[in-house]
C-alpha positions as CSV (number, residue, x, y, z in Angstrom):
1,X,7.9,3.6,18.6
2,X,7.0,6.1,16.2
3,X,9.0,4.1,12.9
4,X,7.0,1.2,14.4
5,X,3.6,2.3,13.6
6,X,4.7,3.5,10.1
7,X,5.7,0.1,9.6
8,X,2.6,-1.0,10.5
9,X,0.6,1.5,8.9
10,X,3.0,0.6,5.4
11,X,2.4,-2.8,5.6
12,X,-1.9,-2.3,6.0
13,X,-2.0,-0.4,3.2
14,X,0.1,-2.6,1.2
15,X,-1.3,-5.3,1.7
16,X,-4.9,-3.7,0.9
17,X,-3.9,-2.2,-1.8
18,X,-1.9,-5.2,-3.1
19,X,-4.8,-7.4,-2.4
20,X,-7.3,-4.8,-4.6
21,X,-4.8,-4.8,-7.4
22,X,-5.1,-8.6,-7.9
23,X,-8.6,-8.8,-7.6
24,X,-8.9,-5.7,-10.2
25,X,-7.0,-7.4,-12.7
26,X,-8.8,-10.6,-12.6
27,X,-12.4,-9.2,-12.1
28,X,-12.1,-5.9,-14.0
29,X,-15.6,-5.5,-12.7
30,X,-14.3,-5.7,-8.9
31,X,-13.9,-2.5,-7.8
32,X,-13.2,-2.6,-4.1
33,X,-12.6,0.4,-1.4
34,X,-10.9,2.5,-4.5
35,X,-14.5,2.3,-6.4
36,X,-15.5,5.7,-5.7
37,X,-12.6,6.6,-7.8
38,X,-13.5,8.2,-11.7
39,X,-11.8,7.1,-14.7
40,X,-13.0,3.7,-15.1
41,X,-10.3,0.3,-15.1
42,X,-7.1,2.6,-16.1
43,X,-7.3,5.0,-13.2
44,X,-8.4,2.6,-10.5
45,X,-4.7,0.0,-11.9
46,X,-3.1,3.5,-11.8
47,X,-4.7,4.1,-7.8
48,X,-3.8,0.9,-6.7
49,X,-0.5,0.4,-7.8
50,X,0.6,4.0,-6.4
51,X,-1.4,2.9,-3.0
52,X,0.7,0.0,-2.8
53,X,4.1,1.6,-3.6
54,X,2.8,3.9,-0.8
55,X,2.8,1.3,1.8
56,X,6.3,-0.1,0.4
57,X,8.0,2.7,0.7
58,X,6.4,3.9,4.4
59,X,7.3,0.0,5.3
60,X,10.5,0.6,4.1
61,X,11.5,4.1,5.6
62,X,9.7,2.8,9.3
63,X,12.7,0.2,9.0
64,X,15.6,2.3,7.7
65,X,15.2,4.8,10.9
66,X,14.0,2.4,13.5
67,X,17.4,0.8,12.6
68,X,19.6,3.6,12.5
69,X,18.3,4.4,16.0
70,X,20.0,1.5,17.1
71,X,17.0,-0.8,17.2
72,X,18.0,-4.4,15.3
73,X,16.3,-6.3,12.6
């Protein structure tokens, strides 16, 4: 249950941070719920990009020991 919500917690914050990324790059103005952030356009790419490798990688390990408990795709 445990890999489950890591998943799930992975995939929010993907997605989020995904969704931030996008909108950064095409409204450089845009700053979204990373705007508190200092360093201007280069730190708040840099933010977003690690946010969403974050929630790839927490998606990702949820799956890889949810499986090799036995639990199927």
């Amino acid at each position: 249950m445990k890999y489950d919500i890591s998943q799930i917690l992975g995939a929010v914050l993907m997605c989020f941070s995904a969704q931030g990324l996008i909108r950064l790059l095409i409204d450089h103005d845009y700053t979204g719920f990373l705007g508190w952030l200092p360093g201007g356009f280069a730190a708040l790419l840099t933010a977003y990009g690690l946010a969403a490798t974050a929630g790839l990688l927490l998606t990702g390990w949820g799956h890889t020991r949810a499986k090799a408990l036995g639990r199927r795709d």
